[in-house]
Structure formats: structure tokens, C-alpha cells
C-alpha positions as CSV (number, residue, x, y, z in Angstrom):
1,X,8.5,9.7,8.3
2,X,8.1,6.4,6.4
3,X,5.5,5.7,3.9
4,X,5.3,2.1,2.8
5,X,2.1,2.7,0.0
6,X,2.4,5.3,-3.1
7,X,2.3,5.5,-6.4
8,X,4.6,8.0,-7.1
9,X,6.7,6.2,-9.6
10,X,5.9,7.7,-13.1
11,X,4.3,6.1,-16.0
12,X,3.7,2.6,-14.9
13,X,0.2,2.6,-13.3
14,X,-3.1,4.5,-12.2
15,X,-0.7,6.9,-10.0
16,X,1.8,9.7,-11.6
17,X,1.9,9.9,-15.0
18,X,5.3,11.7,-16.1
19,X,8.8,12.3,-13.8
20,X,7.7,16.1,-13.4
21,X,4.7,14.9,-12.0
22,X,6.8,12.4,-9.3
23,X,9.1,15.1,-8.7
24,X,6.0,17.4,-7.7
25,X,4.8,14.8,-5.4
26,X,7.9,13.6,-3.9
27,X,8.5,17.7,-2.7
28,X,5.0,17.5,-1.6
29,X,5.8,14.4,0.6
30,X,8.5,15.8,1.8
31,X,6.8,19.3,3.3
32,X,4.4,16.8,5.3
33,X,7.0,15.5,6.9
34,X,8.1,12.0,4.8
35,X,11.5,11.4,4.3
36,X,11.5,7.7,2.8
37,X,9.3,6.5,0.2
38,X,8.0,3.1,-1.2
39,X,7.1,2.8,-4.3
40,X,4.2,0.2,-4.8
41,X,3.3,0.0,-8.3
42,X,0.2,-2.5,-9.1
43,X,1.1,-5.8,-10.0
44,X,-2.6,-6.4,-11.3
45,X,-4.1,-7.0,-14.7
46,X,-2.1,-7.6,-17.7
47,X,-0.3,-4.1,-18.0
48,X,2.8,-5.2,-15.7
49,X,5.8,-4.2,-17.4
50,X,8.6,-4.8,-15.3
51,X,11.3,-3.5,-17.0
52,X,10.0,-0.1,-17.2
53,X,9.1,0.1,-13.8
54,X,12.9,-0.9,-13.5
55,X,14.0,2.1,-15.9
56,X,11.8,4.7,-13.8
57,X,12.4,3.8,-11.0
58,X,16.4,4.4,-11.1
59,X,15.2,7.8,-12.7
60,X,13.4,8.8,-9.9
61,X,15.8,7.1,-7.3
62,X,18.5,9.3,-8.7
63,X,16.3,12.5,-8.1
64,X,15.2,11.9,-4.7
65,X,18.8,10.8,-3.4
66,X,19.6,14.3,-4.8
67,X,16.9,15.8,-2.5
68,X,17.7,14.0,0.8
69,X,14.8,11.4,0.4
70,X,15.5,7.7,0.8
71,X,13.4,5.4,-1.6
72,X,13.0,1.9,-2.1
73,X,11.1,-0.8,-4.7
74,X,8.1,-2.7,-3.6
75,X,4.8,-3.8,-5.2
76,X,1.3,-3.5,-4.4
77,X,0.4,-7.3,-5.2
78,X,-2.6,-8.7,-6.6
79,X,-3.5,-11.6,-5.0
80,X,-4.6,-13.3,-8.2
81,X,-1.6,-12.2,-10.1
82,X,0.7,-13.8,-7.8
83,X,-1.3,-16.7,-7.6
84,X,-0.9,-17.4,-11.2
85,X,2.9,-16.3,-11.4
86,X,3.1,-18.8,-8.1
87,X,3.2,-18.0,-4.8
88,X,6.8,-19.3,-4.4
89,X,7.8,-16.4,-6.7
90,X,6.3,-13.8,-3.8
91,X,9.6,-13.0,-2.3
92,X,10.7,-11.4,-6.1
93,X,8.2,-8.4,-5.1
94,X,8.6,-7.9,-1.7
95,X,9.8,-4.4,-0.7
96,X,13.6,-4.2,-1.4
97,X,15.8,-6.0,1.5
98,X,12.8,-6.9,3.4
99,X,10.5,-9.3,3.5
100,X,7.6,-7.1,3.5
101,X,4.9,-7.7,0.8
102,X,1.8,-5.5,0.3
103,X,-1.2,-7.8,-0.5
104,X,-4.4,-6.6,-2.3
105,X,-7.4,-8.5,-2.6
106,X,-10.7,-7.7,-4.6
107,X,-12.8,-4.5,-3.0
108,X,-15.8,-7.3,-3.2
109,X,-14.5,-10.3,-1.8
110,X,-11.9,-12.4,-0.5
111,X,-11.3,-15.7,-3.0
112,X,-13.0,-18.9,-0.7
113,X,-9.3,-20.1,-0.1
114,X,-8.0,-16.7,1.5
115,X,-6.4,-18.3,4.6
116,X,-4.4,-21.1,2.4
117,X,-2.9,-17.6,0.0
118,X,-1.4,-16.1,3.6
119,X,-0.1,-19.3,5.0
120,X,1.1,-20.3,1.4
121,X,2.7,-16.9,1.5
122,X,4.0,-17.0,4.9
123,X,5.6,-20.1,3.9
124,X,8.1,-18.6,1.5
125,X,9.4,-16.3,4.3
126,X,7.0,-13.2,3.4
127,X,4.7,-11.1,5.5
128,X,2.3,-10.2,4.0
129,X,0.8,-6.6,4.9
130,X,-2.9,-6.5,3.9
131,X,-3.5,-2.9,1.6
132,X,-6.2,-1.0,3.0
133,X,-8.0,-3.1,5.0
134,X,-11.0,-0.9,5.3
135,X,-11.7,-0.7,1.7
136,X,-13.2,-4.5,1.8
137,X,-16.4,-5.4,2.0
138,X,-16.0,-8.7,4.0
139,X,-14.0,-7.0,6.4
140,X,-16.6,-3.5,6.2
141,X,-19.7,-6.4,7.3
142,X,-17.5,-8.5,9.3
143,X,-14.4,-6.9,11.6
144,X,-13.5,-10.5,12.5
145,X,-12.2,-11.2,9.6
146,X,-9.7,-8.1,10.3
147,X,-9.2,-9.8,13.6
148,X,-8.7,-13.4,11.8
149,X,-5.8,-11.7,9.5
150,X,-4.0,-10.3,12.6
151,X,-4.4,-13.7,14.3
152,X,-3.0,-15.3,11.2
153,X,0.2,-12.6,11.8
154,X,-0.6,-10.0,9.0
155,X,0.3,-6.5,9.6
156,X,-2.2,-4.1,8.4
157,X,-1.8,-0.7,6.4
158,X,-4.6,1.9,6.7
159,X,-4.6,4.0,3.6
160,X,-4.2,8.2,3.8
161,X,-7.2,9.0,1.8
162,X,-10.0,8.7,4.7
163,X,-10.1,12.0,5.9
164,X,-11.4,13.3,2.5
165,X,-14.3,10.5,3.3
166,X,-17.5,12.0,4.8
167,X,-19.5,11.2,8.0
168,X,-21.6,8.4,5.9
169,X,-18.4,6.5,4.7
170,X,-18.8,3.2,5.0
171,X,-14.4,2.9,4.5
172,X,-14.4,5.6,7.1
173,X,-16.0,4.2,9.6
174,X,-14.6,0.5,8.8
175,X,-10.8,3.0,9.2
176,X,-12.0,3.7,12.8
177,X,-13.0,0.5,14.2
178,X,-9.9,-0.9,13.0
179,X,-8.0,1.6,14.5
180,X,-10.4,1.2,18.2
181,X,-9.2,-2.0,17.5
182,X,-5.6,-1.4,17.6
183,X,-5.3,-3.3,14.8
184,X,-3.5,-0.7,12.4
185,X,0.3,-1.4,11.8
186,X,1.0,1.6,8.9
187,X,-1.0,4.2,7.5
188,X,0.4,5.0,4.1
189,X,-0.9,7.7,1.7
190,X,-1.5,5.9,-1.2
191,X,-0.7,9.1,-3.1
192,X,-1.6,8.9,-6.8
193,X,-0.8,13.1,-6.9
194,X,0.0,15.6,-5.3
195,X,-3.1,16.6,-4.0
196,X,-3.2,13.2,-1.8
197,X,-0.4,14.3,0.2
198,X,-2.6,16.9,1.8
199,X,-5.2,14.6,3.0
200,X,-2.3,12.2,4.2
201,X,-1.5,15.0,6.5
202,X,-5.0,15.2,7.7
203,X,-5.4,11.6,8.4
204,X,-2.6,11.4,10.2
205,X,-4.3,14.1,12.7
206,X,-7.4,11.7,12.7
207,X,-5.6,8.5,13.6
208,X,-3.8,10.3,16.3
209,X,-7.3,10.9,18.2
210,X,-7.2,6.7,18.3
């Protein structure tokens, strides 16, 4: 099983914090089934540090090659960071030998000149796959804007944390019209520790009902 969204690389961002913590969660991945991991890191904020991401990465590459787990290098992208770097500089932090990048926008709103980012995007070869759709407000108010994205030729990846989400979710039940809506390409865990595997599992069961 392929998961295109966790944070399993250690010591670079909100996810694992130290390589015994990455190994836990890689062994965890693997009992639910995953066998290839991408490791999204946030490019957001001013904390980036590229060359330790580098460093743990071939750490952690090593250690699941050891275990019979294929891994690769992406970025969970920040649609104002790449902005300012310049969105000709998009392809740098697309998942390794692809041309898949994983967008994320603000949890409040979309910037006025959303449509111009993808197409700008798009132009450099990338395609963009928008991070957990249902987490937005725009798109939790407004389902054609999900609808607009996948017009536009975005892939979209649901996030493995819903199940854990009660009845009165507002992501939950944003996770479920999108998937009534066929309009689900992944669902990634997300993972930030072990524990999230778990609930991965569970939302797997969930999105099967759709």
C-alpha cells in the first residue's frame, strides 16, 4: 500500500521527533499494510532547513530499505512559501521522479488568486495534489470549489485522521461528500506518530463504504 502524506521523517517538523520515533512508526505502517512511504515534510513558515531534511532523510532511507519498505522525498508545500521562492522553482519539491506536488493552502481561505497559483503551477509541468481537501473552510461551505479544483485537473488527497472525527465534524462530513462525490484520488495518513496509523486503518474501512 502506498501512502503519499506523512511525517514520519524525524526532526524536521510538527511530525516525529527522533529516528527511534520514525522507526516505531515506519513498523507501525508496515503492520497496516503500507509498504511505500512519502515523506512530506512542511515547507511552511521560516523553519525549512533543507539540508537536514536531506541528512535524515538518507538516515531513515537506509533503515526502511533494511526492512523491505520503499521510501521516497516529497514536500507538503505551502502555497505561500512557494509563491515567494517562485512558482518556477515548484518542480525542486515535487515527490522524487514524479511530478507530483502536494499543495497546502490556509485552513481559512484560499488567497483571491487561487486559480492563477494552479495554472501557474501546472505550467511548470507539476500536478498539483490538493492536501486534505476537507480541512478547508471554502471548500467545507462550498463543495464547488472541490468540484472547480478537479475541473482545473488537481488530484485530491483525503487525510487518514477522519475516523477519529465525531458525528458533528464538520471535516468529517466535508471527507464524505467528497468521497459521494468521487472526487478523492489518495487518502494518505498524514501520520505525525504512531498512534495515527491506527486510525489510518480505520478510515480506510470508512472510505471503502463510499
Amino acid at each position: 500500500m502506498f501512502d503519499i502524506h506523512s511525517h514520519i521523517l524525524f526532526g524536521v517538523d510538527d511530525g516525529s521527533s527522533t529516528f527511534a520515533e520514525s522507526q516505531a512508526m515506519l513498523h507501525a505502517a508496515r503492520k497496516v499494510g503500507i509498504d511505500h512511504i512519502v515523506c512530506t515534510p512542511h515547507l511552511r513558515g521560516s523553519q525549512f532547513n533543507l539540508e537536514r531534511i536531506l541528512n535524515n532523510y538518507q538516515l531513515l532511507f537506509d533503515y526502511a530499505q533494511a526492512h523491505g519498505v520503499k521510501m521516497a522525498l516529497g514536500y507538503e508545500v505551502y502555497w505561500q512559501n512557494i509563491a515567494e521562492l517562485g512558482l518556477d522553482r515548484a518542480p525542486e519539491f515535487c515527490i522524487e521522479n514524479t511530478n507530483l506536488l502536494l499543495l497546502e493552502f490556509s485552513y481559512d481561505s484560499f488567497p483571491a488568486n487561487w486559480q492563477r497559483i494552479i495554472y501557474e503551477l501546472q505550467g511548470t509541468g507539476v500536478q498539483p495534489i490538493i492536501a486534505h481537501p476537507e480541512r478547508y473552510r471554502p471548500i467545507q461551505n462550498n463543495l464547488d470549489i472541490a468540484h472547480e479544483l478537479k475541473d482545473m485537473g488537481c488530484l485530491m488527497q483525503l487525510s487518514g485522521n477522519i475516523a477519529a472525527s465525531g458525528p458533528f465534524s464538520v471535516s468529517k462530513r466535508t471527507a464524505i461528500k467528497l468521497l459521494e462525490g468521487g472526487l478523492v484520488d489518495y487518502i494518505a495518513s498524514d501520520a505525525h506518530a504512531v498512534e495515527d496509523y491506527k486510525i489510518f486503518e480505520k478510515t480506510l474501512d470508512l472510505a471503502r463504504r463510499y
